[in-house]
C-alpha positions, -999 to +999 in steps of 0.1 A: +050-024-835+036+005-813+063-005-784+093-001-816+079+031-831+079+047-794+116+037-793+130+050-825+110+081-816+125+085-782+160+080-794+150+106-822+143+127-794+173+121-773+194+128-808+177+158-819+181+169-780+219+167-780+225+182-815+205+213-800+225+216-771+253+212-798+246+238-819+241+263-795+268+264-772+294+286-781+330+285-786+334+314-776+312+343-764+325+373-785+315+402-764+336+437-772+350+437-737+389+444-736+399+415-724+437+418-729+433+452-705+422+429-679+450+404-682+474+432-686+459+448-651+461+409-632+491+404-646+512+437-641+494+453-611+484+424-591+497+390-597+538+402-605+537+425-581+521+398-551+548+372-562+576+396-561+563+409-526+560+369-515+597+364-528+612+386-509+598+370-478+608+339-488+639+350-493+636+366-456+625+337-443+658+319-456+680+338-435+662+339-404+659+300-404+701+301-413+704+324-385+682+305-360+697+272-373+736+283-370+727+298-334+698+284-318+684+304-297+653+315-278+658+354-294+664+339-330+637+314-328+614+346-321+622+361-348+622+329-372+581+330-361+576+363-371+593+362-406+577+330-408+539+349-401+547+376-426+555+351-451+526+331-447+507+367-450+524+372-485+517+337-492+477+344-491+482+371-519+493+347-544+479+312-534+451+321-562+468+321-590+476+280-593+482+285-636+516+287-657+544+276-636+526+272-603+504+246-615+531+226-629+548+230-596+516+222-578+527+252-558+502+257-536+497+221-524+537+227-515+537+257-495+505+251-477+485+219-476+471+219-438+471+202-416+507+185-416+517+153-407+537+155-378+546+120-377+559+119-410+581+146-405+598+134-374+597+099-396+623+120-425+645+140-398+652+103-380+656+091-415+675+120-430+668+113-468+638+127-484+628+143-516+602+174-511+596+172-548+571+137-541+539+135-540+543+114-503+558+140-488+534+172-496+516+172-465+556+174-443+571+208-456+557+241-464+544+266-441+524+236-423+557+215-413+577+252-404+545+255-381+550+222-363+591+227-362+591+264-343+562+261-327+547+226-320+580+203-305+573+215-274+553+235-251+587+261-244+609+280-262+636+269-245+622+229-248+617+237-286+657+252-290+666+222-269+656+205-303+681+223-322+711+220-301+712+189-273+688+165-293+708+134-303+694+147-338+697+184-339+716+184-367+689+165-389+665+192-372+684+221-384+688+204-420+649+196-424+644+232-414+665+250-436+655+225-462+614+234-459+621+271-457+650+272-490+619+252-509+596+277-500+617+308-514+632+279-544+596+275-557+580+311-554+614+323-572+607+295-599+573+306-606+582+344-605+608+341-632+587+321-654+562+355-655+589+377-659+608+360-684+580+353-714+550+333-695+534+373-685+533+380-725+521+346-729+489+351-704+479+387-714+478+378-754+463+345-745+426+367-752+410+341-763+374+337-748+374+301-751+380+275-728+419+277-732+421+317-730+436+333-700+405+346-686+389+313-683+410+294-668+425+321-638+386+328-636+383+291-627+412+291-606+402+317-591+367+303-583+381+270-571+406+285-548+377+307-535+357+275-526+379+249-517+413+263-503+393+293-484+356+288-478+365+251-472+399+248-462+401+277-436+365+275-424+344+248-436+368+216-428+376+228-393+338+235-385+330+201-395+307+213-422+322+180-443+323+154-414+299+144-390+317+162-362+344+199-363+385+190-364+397+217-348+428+196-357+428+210-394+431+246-387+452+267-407+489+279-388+474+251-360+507+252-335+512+287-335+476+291-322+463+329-328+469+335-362+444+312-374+418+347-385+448+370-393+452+339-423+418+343-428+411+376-429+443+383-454+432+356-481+395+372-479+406+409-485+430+393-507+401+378-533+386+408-534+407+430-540+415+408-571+380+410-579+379+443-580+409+453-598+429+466-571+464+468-575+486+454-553+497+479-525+475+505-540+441+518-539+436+526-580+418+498-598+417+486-631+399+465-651+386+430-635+355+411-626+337+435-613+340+460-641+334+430-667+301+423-646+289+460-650+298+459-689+280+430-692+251+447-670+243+418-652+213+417-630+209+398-603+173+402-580+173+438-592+209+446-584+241+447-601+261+410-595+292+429-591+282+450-563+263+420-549+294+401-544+314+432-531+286+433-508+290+397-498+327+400-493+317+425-468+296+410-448+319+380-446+344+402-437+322+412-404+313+377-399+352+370-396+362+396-378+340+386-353+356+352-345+384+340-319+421+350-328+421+313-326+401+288-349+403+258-329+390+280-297+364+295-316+352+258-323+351+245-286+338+269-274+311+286-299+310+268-336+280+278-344+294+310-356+321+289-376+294+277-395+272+312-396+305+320-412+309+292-440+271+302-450+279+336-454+314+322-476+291+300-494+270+323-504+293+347-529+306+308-538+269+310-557+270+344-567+310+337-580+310+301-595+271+302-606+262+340-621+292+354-624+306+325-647+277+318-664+271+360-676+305+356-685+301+320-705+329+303-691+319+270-679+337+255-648+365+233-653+367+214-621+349+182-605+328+195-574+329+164-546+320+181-512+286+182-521+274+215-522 
């Protein structure tokens, strides 16, 4: 009898537990700040204006790989690798903003998931039929496979053109190209139209404060890209932070060698200037994060959260800055400050996903599995 009533009191417990936690978590947290003013700033200062900026590279990129492609040359393959680095500059500006259109499109995953399968790609030129738009093939075309096709067939310019124009399969070498580069431009000019024509009016009156609303979900995407594509991705992976061992392998840009930190340091200035409400190309801000943080007056060990994140992207910045051109020399030789560097990442990935989510009450929307 005494074992029963201990159990019927337990499960009352448990019940009137999880009707608590019910009844007090809100909908929606209906704080006065302007909202819409922020999605209005993203959306017409920054996020248009980065898209726009990354079209016309892609569109660049296009003609260099035509012109490289209809004459292969040492000169033209030169200059295919430098439209191809500012593009994948431009690229870092808008690899954040995975919602609307670019999610649907997995966009990201398309232009950039490192490192590429080399194999495979040789595996579809030999074959000459593939479909970029599968799954199977999103780790053989985007910036990654360009990477490997001007810069990694060969250890010379001249061996690598030899690709393009006395190789039994030139021709399917010249077609792959121009194929990865048109799908590039194709799918950054999809996404682009869809926030010019209706989806920007969509996200800036989308003020809800719920989970649905515009602000939570980019906040989230924003977060997530923050951890996994750039704390991870460009730092952690490499450094071996997730493996018993560093795979230099899986650097970002890994043929072309010493661009590895230029990536790097683009994608950090790039997330916070977002944070902050800078425009793109400009030095005014507007409303964003940071400001919301300082309406909010959040307080974090006696300082404001906003300028303790700034503060953090700072010092990451140094940290950085301070690496090999090269990731994967930085690694062999010293990656002990590949790591000092992922602790500093990590640490505004507390500040960011933890604090600055929770003063805001939006609650994170994706499954953490690297175990931090």
């Amino acid at each position: 009898m005494i074992k029963k009533t201990l159990f019927l009191l337990l499960i009352g417990m448990i019940v009137f537990a999880c009707s608590q936690d019910e009844s007090t978590a809100p909908e929606e947290n209906n704080d006065a700040f302007d909202r819409k003013a922020m999605l209005v700033n993203w959306a017409d200062n920054i996020i248009v204006p980065s898209y726009t900026a990354f079209n016309t590279e892609g569109n660049n990129l296009v003609s260099a790989t035509n012109s490289f492609t209809q004459n292969p040359t040492v000169e033209t393959l030169q200059q295919v690798r430098l439209t191809w680095i500012e593009a994948n500059l431009a690229f870092q500006h808008v690899s954040m903003f995975e919602i609307g259109k670019a999610e649907a499109l997995n966009f990201r995953n398309r232009v950039n998931v490192y490192p590429t399968n080399a194999s495979e790609i040789e595996s579809l030129i030999a074959d000459g039929n593939y479909d970029f738009s599968l799954p199977s093939t999103i780790d053989a075309q985007g910036f990654p496979a360009m990477d490997y096709l001007i810069n990694g067939l060969a250890s010379s310019d001249e061996e690598i053109v030899a690709f393009y124009t006395t190789n039994g399969n030139a021709q399917n070498y010249k077609d792959y190209l121009n194929t990865v580069a048109e799908t590039i431009s194709t799918l950054t000019e999809t996404v682009l139209n869809d926030w010019n024509n209706g989806y920007r009016d969509t996200f800036v009156n989308n003020t809800s404060s719920s989970a649905s609303g515009s602000v939570d979900k980019l906040a989230n995407d924003y977060v997530f890209y923050y951890e996994k594509a750039l704390r991870a991705g460009k730092v952690g992976i490499p450094a071996g932070v997730f493996s018993n061992e560093p795979l230099p392998e899986t650097v970002e840009a890994f043929y072309k060698e010493d661009i590895s930190k230029q990536l790097a340091l683009e994608a950090l200035q790039a997330t916070q200037d977002f944070f902050e409400g800078k425009k793109f190309n400009g030095t005014s801000k507007g409303e964003s994060f940071k400001s919301y943080l300082a309406y909010l007056n959040t307080i974090k060990n006696g300082e404001n959260l906003g300028n303790l994140i700034t503060t953090q992207f700072g010092i990451t910045k140094s940290n950085v800055e301070g690496l090999n051109t090269n990731f994967t020399v930085q690694i062999e030789s010293d990656n002990s400050k590949m790591l000092a560097t992922y602790n500093e990442l990590q640490r505004n990935v507390i500040l960011l996903k933890v604090d600055m989510l929770q003063a805001m009450d939006i609650s994170v929307d994706y499954v953490d599995a690297d175990g931090d």
